[in-house]
C-alpha positions as CSV (number, residue, x, y, z in Angstrom):
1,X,0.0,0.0,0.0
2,X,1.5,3.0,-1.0
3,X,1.5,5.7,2.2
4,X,-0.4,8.7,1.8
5,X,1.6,11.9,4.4
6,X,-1.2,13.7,4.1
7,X,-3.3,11.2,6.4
8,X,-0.8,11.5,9.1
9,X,-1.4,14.9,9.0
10,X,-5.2,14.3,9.5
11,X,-4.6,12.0,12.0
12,X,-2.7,14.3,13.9
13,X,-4.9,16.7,13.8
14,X,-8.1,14.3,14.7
15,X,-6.3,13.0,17.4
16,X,-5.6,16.8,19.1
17,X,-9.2,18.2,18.1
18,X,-10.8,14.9,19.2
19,X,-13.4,16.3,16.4
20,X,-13.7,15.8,13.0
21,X,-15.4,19.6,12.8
22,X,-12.8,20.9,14.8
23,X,-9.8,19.1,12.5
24,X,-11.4,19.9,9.5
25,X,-11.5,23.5,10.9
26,X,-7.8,23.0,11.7
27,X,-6.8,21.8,7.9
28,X,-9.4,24.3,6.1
29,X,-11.1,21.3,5.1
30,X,-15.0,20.6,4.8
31,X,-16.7,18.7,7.7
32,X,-17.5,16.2,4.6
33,X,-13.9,16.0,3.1
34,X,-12.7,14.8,6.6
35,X,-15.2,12.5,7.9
36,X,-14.2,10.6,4.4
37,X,-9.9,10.8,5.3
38,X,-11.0,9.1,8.7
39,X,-12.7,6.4,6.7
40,X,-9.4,6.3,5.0
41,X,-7.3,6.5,8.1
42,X,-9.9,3.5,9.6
43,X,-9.3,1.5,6.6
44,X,-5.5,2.1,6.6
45,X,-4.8,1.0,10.3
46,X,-7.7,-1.5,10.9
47,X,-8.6,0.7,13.4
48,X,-12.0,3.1,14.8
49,X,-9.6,5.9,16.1
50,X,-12.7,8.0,17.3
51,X,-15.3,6.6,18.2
52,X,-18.9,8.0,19.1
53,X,-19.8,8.8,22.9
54,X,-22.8,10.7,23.1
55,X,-22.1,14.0,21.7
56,X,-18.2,13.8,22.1
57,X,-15.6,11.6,19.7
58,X,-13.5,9.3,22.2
59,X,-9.8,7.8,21.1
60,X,-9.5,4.2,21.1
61,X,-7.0,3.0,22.8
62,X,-4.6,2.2,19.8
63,X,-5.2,6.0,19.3
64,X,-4.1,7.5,22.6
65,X,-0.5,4.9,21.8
66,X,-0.2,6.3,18.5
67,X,-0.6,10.1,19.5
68,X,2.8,11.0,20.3
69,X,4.2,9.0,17.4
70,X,2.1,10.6,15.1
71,X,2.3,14.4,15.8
72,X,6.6,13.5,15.9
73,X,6.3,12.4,12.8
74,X,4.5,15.0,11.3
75,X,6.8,17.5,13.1
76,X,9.8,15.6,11.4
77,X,8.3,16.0,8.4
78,X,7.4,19.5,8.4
79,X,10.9,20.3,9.7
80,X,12.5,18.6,6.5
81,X,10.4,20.3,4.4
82,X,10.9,24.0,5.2
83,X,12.9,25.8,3.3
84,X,15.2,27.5,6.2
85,X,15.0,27.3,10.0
86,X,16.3,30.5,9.8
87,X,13.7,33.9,10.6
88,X,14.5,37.1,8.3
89,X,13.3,39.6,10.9
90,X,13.5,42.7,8.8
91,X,11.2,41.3,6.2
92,X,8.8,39.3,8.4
93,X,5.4,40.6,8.6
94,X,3.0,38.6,11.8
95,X,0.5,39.1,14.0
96,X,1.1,37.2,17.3
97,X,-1.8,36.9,19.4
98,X,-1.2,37.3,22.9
99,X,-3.5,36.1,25.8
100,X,-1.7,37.5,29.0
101,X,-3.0,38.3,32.4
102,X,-3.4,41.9,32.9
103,X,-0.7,42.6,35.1
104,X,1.9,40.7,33.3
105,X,0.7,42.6,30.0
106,X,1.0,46.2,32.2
107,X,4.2,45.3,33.6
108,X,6.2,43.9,30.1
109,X,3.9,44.3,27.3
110,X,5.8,47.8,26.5
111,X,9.4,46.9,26.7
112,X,7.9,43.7,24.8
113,X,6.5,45.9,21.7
114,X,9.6,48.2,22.0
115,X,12.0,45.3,21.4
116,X,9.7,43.5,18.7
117,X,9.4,46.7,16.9
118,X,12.4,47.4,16.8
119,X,14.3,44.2,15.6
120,X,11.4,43.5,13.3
121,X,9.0,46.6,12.0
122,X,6.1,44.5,10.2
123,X,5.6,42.5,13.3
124,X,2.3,43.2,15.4
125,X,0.8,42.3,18.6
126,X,-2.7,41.6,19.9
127,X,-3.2,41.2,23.4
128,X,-6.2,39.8,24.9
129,X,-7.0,40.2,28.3
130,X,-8.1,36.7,30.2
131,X,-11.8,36.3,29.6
132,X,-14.2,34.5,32.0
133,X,-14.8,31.8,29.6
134,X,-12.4,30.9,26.8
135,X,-13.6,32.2,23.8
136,X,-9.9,31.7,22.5
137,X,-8.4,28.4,22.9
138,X,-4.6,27.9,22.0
139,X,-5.2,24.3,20.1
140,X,-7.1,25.9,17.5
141,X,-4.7,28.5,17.0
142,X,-6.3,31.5,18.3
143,X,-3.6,32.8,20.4
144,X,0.0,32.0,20.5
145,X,1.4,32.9,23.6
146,X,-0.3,32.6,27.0
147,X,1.1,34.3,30.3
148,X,-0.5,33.9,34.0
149,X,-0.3,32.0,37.1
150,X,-2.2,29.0,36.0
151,X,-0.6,25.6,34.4
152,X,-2.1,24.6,31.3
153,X,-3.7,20.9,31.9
154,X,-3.6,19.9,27.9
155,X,-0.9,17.7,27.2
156,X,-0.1,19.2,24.2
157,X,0.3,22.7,25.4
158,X,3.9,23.4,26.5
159,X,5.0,26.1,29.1
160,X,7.6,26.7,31.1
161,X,7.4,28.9,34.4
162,X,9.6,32.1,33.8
163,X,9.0,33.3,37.4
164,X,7.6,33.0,40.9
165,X,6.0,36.5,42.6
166,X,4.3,36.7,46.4
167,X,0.8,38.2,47.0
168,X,1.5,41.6,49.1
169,X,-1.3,44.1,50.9
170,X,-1.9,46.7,48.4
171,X,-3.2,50.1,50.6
172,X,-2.8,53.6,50.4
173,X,-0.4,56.1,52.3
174,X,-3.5,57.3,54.5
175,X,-4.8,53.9,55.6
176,X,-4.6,52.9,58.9
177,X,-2.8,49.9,58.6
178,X,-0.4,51.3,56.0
179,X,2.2,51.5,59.1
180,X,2.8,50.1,62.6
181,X,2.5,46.1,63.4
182,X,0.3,44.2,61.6
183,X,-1.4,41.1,62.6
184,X,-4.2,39.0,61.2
185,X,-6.9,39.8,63.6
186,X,-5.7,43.5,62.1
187,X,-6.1,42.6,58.3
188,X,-9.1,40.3,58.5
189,X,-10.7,43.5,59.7
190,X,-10.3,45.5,57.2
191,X,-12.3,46.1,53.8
192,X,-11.3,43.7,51.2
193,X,-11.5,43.5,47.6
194,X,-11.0,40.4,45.5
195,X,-9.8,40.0,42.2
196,X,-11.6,37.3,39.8
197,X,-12.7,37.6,36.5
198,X,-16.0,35.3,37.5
199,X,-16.7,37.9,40.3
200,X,-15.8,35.2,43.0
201,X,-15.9,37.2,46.8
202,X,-13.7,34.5,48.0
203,X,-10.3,33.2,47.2
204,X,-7.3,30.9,48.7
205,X,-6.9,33.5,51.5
206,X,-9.7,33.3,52.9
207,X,-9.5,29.4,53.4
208,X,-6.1,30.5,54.8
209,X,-7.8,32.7,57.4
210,X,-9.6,30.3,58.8
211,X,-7.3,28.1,59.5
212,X,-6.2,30.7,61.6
213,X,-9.6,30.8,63.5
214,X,-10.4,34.6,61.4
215,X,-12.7,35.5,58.9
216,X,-12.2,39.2,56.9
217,X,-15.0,41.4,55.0
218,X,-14.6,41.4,51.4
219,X,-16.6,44.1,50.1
220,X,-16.5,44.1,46.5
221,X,-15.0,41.6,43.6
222,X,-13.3,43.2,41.1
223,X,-12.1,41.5,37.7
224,X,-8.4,43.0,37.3
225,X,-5.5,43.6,39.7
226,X,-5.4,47.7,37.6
227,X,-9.1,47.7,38.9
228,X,-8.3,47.0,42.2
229,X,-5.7,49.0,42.6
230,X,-8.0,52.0,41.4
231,X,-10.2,51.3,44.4
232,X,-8.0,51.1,46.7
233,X,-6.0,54.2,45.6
234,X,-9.7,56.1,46.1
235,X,-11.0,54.5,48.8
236,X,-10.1,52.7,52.5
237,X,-9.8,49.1,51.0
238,X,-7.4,46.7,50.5
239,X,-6.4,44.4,48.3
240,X,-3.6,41.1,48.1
241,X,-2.2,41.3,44.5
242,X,1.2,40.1,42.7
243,X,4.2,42.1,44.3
244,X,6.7,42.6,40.8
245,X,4.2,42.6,38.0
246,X,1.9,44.7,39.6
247,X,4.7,47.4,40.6
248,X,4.9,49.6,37.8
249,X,0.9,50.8,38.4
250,X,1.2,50.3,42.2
251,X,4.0,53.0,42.1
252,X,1.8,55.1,39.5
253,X,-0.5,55.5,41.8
254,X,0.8,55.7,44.7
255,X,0.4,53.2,46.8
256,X,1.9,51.3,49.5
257,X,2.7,47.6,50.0
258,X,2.9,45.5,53.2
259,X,3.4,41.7,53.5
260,X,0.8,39.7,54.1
261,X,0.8,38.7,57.9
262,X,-0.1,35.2,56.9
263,X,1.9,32.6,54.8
264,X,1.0,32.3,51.1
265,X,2.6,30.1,48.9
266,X,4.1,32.2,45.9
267,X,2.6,32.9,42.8
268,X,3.9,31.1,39.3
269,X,4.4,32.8,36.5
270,X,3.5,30.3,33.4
271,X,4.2,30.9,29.6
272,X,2.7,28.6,27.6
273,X,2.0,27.6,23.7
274,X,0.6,24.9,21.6
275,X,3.5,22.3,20.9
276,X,2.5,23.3,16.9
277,X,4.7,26.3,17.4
278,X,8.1,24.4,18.9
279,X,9.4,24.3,15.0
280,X,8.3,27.6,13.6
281,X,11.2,30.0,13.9
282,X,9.6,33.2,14.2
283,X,7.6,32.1,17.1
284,X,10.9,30.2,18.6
285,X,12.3,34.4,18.5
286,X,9.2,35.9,19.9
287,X,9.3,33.0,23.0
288,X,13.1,34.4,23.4
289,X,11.8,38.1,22.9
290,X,9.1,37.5,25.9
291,X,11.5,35.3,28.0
292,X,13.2,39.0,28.5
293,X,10.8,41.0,28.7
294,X,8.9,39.0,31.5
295,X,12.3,37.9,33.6
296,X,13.0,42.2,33.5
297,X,9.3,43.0,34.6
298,X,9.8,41.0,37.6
299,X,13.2,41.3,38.5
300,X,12.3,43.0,42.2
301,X,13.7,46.7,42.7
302,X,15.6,46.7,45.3
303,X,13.9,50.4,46.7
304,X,10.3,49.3,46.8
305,X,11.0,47.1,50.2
306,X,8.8,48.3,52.9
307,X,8.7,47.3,56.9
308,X,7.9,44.3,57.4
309,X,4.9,43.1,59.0
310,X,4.6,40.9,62.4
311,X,2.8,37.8,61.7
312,X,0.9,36.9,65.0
313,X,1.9,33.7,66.5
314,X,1.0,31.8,64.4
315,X,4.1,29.5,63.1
């Protein structure tokens, strides 16, 4: 039988959609023109590969063992094929879609766009800011880079974490916990804010609290760390947001940090892409541009220390 690359391809595709809509999608195909490649791919390997489970397609088992075989090949494959693995930078002309949480975009978007820009002119950049519910998803394409605190749980999305920051108590000059000793019973009693883009009033702190036998008073949710900030730069509220890549806009407006008097574990910093992009050159120089950019935004200055707070008994 003579082999046919452009069903490992589909293959590799159907096996990362888990759709036949979705691959097709993926391939500019019809939903027609691939339902009839899987009958090929069926006939070809004696196998169902998807198979029917109520409204989702479900790998067989010979699948899921041919899945890392299959997208390494077709990798291989497109890697002989290119012409170069070299990027011309003056002449390249890209969009790169961005999907970065808001504080990491605040804190290294500009020196990002400065250095892009300046190496290569024709190259643009869309950010998007974390929605609620992922209207973008990486495996189709949509975005190419992603940036926040959370790990990606798809197998086929790679990241690396670039950096670890630590929540802080974000308050204004004129609040009256902004100086003197600071213990829990003093910050659960203040006015909080949370920040969740679902509106969520409660977060890990709060189950950290209680462990600690205290409860505090969130007042408001808010769905940014910039929009919390703008509260509490206004306002007698406080709220726990990332020390380095929220600096820039804390120090724009003013305000003060203090540690939080309870432990925390710190906050990772993720960058993440879909494992389609590990050949392509120019994204392989955009990862390298934003490695930079995000190791500078949160390197700590070494001015913006303030006095320490006491943590009540507690450890």
């Amino acid at each position: 039988m003579q082999l046919d690359m452009n069903l490992l391809t589909a293959l590799d595709a159907l096996l990362e959609e888990g759709s036949v809509t979705e691959a097709a999608a993926r391939l500019h195909l019809s939903t027609p023109a691939m339902s009839r490649t899987l009958g090929r791919i069926r006939r070809a390997t004696g196998d169902q590969i998807l198979v029917r489970t109520g409204r989702t397609m479900t790998p067989t088992p010979r699948a899921v063992a041919l899945r890392a075989t299959v997208h390494d090949l077709v990798q291989q494959a497109q890697a002989v094929l290119s012409p170069s693995t070299e990027v011309d930078l003056s002449a390249l002309e890209r969009t790169f879609v961005l999907k970065w949480h808001d504080a990491l975009a605040a804190a290294a978007g500009p020196a990002l766009l400065h250095s892009l820009r300046a190496a290569a002119p024709g190259v643009r950049l869309r950010f998007l800011a974390e929605a609620s519910t992922d209207t973008h998803d990486p495996r189709r394409g949509d975005i190419d880079l992603e940036a926040g605190s959370s790990a990606p749980s798809s197998p086929e999305i790679r990241h690396e974490i670039m950096a670890h920051d630590r929540l802080v108590l974000a308050l204004r000059p004129a609040h009256p916990l902004s100086s003197g000793p600071l213990t829990v019973e003093d910050y659960a009693a203040a006015e909080h804010l949370t920040v969740s883009r679902r509106g969520r009033l409660r977060d890990p702190i709060d189950d950290a609290l209680e462990t600690q036998g205290v409860s505090r008073h969130v007042v408001a949710a808010t769905p940014t760390n910039a929009t919390a900030l703008q509260f509490v730069h206004h306002h007698d509220l406080v709220a726990a947001v990332p020390e380095l890549i929220s600096r820039p806009l804390l120090n724009a407006l003013g305000l003060r940090t203090r540690p939080l008097p309870l432990a925390m574990p710190p906050v990772p910093i993720y960058l993440a892409w879909h494992q389609r992009y590990d050949n392509d050159p120019a994204h392989a120089w955009l990862r390298g541009q934003v490695r930079t950019a995000l190791h500078d935004a949160c390197t700590h200055p070494d001015d913006t220390a303030e006095e320490p707070a006491r943590v009540a008994d507690a450890t």
